[in-house]
PAPA-862139 format. One record per residue (C-alpha): x, y negated, z; residue in one letter. Coordinates in steps of 0.02 Angstrom, whole numbers, padded with zeros to 5 digits, always signed. Layout:
! residues N
XYZA;...
END
This chain:
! residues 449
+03726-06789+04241X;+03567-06788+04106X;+03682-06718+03986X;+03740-06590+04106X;+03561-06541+04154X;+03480-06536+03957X;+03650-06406+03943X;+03592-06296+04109X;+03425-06298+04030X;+03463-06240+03847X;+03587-06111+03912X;+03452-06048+04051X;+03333-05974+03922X;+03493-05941+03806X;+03571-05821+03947X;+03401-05749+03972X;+03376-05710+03782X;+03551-05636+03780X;+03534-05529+03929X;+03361-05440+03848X;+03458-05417+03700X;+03558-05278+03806X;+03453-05177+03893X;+03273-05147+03873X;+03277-05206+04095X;+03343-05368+04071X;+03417-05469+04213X;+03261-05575+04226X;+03195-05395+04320X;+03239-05442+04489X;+03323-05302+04622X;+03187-05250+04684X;+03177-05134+04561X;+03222-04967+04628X;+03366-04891+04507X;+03430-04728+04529X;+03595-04700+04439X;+03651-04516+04409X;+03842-04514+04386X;+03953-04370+04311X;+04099-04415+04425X;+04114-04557+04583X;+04244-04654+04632X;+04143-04756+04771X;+04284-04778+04887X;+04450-04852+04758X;+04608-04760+04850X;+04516-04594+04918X;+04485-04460+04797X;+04317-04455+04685X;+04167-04369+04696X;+04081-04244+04571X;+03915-04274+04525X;+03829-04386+04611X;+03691-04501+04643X;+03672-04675+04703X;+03497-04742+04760X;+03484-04945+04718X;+03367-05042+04833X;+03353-05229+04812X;+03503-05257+04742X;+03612-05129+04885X;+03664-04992+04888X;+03537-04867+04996X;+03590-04712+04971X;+03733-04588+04893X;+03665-04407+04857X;+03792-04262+04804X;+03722-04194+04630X;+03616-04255+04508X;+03451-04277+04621X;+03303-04319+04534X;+03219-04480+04540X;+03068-04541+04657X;+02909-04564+04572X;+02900-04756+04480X;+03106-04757+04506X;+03209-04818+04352X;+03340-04696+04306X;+03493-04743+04236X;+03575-04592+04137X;+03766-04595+04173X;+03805-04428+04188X;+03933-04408+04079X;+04030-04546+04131X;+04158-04588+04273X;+04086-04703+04392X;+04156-04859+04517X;+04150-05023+04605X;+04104-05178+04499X;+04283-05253+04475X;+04363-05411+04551X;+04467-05557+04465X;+04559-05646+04594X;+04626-05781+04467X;+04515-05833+04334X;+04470-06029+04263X;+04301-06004+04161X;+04272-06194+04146X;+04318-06251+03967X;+04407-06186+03808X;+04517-06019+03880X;+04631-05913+03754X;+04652-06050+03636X;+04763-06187+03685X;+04791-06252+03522X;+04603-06290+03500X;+04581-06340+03699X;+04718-06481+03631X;+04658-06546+03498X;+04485-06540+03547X;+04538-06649+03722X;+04447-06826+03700X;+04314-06729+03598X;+04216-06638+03740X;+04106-06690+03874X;+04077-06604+04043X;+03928-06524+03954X;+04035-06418+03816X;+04139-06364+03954X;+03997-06312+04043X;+03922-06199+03877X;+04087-06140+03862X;+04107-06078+04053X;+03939-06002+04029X;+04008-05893+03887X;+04161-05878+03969X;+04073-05782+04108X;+03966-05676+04016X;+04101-05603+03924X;+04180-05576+04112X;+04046-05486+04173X;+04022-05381+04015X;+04215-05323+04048X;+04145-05264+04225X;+04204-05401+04320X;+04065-05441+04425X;+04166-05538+04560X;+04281-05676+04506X;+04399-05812+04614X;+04394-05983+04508X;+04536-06084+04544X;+04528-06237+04442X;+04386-06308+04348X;+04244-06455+04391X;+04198-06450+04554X;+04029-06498+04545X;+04006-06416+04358X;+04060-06245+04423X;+03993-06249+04618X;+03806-06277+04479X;+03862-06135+04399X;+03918-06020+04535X;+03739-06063+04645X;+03644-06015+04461X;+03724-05850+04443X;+03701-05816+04616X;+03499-05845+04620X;+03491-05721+04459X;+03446-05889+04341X;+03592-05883+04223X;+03702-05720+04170X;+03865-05718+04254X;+03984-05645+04402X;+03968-05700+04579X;+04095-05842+04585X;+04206-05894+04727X;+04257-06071+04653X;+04388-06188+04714X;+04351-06319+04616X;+04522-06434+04576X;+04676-06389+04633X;+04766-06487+04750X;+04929-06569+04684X;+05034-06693+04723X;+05078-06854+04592X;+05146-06774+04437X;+05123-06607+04490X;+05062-06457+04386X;+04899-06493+04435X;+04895-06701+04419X;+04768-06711+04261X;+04865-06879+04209X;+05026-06786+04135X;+05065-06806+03971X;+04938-06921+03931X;+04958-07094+03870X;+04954-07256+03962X;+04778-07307+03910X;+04685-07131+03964X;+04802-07097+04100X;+04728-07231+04187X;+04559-07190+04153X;+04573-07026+04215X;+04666-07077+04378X;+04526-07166+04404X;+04415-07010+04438X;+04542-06922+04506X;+04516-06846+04681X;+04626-06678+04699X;+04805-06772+04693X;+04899-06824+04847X;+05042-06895+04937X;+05111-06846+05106X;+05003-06746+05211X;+04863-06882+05260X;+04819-06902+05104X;+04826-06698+05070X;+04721-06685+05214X;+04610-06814+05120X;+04619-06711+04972X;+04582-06542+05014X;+04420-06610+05109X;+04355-06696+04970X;+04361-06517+04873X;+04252-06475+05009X;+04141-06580+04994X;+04086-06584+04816X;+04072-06383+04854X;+04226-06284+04833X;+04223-06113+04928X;+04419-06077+04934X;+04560-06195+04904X;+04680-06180+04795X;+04858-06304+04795X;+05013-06311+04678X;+05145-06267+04787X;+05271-06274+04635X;+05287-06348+04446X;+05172-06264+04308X;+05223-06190+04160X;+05074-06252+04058X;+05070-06431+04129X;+05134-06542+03990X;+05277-06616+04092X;+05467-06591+04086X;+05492-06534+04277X;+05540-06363+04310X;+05449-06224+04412X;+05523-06289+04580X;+05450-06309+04747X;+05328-06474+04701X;+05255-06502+04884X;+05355-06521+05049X;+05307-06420+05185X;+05214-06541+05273X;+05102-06556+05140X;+05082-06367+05116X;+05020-06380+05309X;+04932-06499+05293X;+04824-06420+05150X;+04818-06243+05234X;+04760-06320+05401X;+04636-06437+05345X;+04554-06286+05226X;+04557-06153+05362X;+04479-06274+05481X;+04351-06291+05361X;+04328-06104+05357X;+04392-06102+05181X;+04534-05984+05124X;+04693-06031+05028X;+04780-05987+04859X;+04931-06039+04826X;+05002-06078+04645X;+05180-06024+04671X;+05333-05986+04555X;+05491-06041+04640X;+05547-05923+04777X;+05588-06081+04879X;+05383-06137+04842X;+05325-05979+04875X;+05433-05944+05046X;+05372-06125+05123X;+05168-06095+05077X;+05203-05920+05149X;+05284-05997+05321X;+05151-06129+05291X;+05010-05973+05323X;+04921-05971+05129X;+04822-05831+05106X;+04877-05787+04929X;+05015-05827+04826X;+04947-05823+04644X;+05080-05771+04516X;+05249-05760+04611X;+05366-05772+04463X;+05536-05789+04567X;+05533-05678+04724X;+05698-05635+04801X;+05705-05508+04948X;+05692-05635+05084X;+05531-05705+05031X;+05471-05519+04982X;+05517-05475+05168X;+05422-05619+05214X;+05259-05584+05133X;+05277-05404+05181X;+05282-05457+05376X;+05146-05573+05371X;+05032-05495+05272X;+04994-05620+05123X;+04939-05549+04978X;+05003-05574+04814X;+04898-05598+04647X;+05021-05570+04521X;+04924-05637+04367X;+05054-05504+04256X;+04975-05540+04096X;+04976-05726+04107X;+05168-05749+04076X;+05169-05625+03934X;+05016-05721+03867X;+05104-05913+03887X;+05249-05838+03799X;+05158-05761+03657X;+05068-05935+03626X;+05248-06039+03659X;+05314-05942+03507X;+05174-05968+03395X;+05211-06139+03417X;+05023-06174+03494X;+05113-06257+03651X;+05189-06416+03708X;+05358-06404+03690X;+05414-06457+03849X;+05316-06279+03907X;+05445-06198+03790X;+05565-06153+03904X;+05467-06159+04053X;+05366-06008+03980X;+05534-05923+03921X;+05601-05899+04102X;+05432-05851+04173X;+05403-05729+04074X;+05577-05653+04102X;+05578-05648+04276X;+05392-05615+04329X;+05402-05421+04288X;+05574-05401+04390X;+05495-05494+04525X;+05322-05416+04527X;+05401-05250+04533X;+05525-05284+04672X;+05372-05345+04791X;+05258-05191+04731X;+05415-05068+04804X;+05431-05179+04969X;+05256-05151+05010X;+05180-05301+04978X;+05009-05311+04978X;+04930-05353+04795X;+04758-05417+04724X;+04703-05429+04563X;+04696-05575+04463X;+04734-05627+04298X;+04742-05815+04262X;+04612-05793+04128X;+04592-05964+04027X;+04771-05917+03988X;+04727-05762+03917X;+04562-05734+03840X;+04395-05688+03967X;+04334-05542+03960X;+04498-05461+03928X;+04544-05453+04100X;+04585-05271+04114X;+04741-05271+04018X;+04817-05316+04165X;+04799-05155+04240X;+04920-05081+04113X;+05040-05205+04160X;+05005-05168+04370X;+05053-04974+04318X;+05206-05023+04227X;+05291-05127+04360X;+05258-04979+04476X;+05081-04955+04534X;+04994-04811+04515X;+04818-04828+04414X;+04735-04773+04599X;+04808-04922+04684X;+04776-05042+04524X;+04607-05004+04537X;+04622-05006+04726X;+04690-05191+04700X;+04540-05262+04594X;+04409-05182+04729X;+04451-05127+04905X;+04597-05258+04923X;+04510-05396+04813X;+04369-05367+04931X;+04487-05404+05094X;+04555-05536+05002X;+04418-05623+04972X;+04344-05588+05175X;+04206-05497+05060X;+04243-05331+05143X;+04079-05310+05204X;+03984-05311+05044X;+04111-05281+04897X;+04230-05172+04843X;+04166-05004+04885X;+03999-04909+04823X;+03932-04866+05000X;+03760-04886+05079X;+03705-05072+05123X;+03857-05151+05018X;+03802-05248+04839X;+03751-05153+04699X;+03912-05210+04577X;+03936-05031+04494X;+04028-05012+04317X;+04057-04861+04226X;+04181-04806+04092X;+04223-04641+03986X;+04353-04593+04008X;+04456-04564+04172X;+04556-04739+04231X;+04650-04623+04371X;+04718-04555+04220X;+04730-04675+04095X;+04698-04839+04161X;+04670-04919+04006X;+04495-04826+04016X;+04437-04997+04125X;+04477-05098+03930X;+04295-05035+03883X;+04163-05041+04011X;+04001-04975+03960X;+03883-05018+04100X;+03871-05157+04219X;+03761-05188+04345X;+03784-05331+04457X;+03674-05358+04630X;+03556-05231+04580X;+03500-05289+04416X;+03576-05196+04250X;+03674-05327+04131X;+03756-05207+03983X;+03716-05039+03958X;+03800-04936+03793X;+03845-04773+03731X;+03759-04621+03828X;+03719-04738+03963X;+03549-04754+03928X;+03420-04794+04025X;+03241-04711+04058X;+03088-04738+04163X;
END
């Protein structure tokens, strides 16, 4: 825990240094600061149609006030020139794992039983700047150190080190030699000394029950289970359904009675169908989804994060030979199936979130996945729609995310071009402010007192 804490410390004044480095108002400039923000065209409310000119009055980190026209601003007001760029809701990753090496499997291998907690922890810290630079100022974290990343989250959240707001689960819950059982593939000698510290596997539904509350309690906000194989986890076993439906009940009950909300990581239909009888509140990637379970999701409402680019990713590494091979083939039929699948649901009606599964891919490159939304049958409106006003509901953060509206947090991102056109306008975000306080600021988008 030293170690950890000497790591917080160095990287505390190393975010701070960073962040001045971008703007002339760093983020150490807290939102009280009154901002106004003169936009050359609004999308406030992802899924209605945009406004013209505008402008949008920041008061302690929320939104105040939205004026038509460039208004000018109140005496001692900072104004932050953005007029000729198209304006929108700080974005939201429903799927990301900032803790550790992401992008890089090869090195994240080899550099195993070299790293402590307190690399990982530099590395996550990194890992979420170059999140929020993309203009992802809301992420979902569904697998990294519990207590490493609840530190983390609480930091970024008090304005002390440079990063999204962060809805962590923590580890995933997983049953004995499941995708998430941190004990595969290794040998005899650390296997045990892992198992030893191990707290997020389980057994029958007791000992899920056990599981998911001990996730709680060393601080995880949502919880996240493995309702079906992995293609990443170093183990032979297919993509099947991992956990009985017991278990899956178990999980789900004990989390929502614990006012915690549930992801499921799901690729078999059969998986996916039982967490979605089971009553998860997301089913993260969704490779195999036949029309029954489609139908199923569809009736009750659970959303589905389709993580598109992580299956094109896992292949891309499998044939560069940076993978285990027993992922080989596990990555082959994923990657085949997930765009099929992904487009049947998005016809049906299914309701669909964000998320990527960055740590697969690389951070910060989160919005190639919006291409990826459009091709499988979205329309850039409801992409964007998906990674605000539906990430928002997702989340139960409708009341303060996901929409540029008076009293909700000030997470606005602009780009240049126009992502209703060309939604690969969201690859290159040139200004991010996140709860009030500015964090990147390029281009035109210059600011002046």
């Amino acid at each position: 825990m030293r170690t950890l804490a000497s790591a917080l410390a160095l990287m505390l004044a190393a975010g701070g240094s960073a962040a001045a480095q971008t703007t002339p108002a760093t983020t150490a400039q807290a939102g009280s600061v009154v901002t106004w923000i003169h936009a050359g065209r609004l999308l406030d409310r992802p899924g209605e149609r945009p406004r013209g000119p505008s402008t949008i009055i920041v008061r302690d980190g929320k939104i105040a006030e939205i004026r038509d026209g460039l208004a000018p601003a109140e005496p001692g007001a900072r104004l932050v020139d953005l007029s000729d760029r198209f304006v929108l809701p700080g974005l939201i990753d429903m799927h990301v794992h900032l803790w550790g090496i992401g992008g890089d499997p090869l090195r994240a291998r080899l550099e195993t039983t070299t790293r402590d907690d307190a690399d990982d922890m530099v590395t996550a810290l990194s890992n979420a700047r170059a999140t929020l630079d993309a203009g992802f100022t809301t992420v979902r974290d569904l697998g990294g150190d519990a207590r490493g990343m609840r530190a983390l989250a609480q930091a970024f959240g008090r304005g002390e080190l440079v990063g999204p707001t962060v809805i962590q689960a923590g580890a995933p819950i997983s049953v004995s030699g499941g995708h998430g059982d941190p004990t595969n593939g290794l040998n005899a000698t650390f296997a045990d000394a892992v198992h030893a510290h191990t707290t997020n596997t389980c057994d029958g539904p007791t000992d899920c029950t056990r599981a998911v509350r001990e996730q709680v309690a060393l601080g995880a906000q949502v919880i996240k289970f493995m309702a079906t194989g992995g293609v990443l986890s170093n183990v032979s076993g297919g993509l099947g359904r991992a956990m009985s439906p017991e278990e899956m009940r178990a999980v789900i009950q004990t989390a929502h009675g614990l006012g915690r909300r549930v992801a499921a990581h799901s690729h078999a239909a059969e998986g996916t169908r039982a967490a979605v009888e089971a009553g998860v509140d997301t089913i993260d990637h969704g490779t195999y989804l036949d029309d029954q379970t489609v139908r199923l999701m569809r009736e009750r409402g659970t959303w589905l994060v389709p993580t598109m680019i992580a299956p094109v990713t896992a292949l891309e590494q499998a044939r560069a030979g940076v993978l285990p091979p027993a992922t080989i083939p596990k990555a082959e039929a994923a990657a085949a199936a997930a765009a099929e699948s992904h487009a049947r649901a998005i016809r049906a009606g299914v309701r669909v979130a964000f998320g990527t599964d960055s740590g697969v891919s690389k951070h910060g490159e989160n919005a190639r996945e919006f291409s990826l939304m459009v091709a499988a049958g979205m329309t850039p409106a409801q992409a964007i729609r998906a990674a605000t006003v539906d990430a928002a509901e997702a989340l139960g953060r409708a009341e303060t995310l996901g929409t540029i509206a008076p009293g909700r947090t000030a997470d606005i991102i602009a780009v240049a071009g126009d992502p209703l056109t060309d939604v690969r306008a969201l690859e290159t975000v040139d200004f991010v402010m996140h709860d009030g306080r500015v964090h990147k600021s390029t281009g035109r988008a210059v600011m002046a007192e």
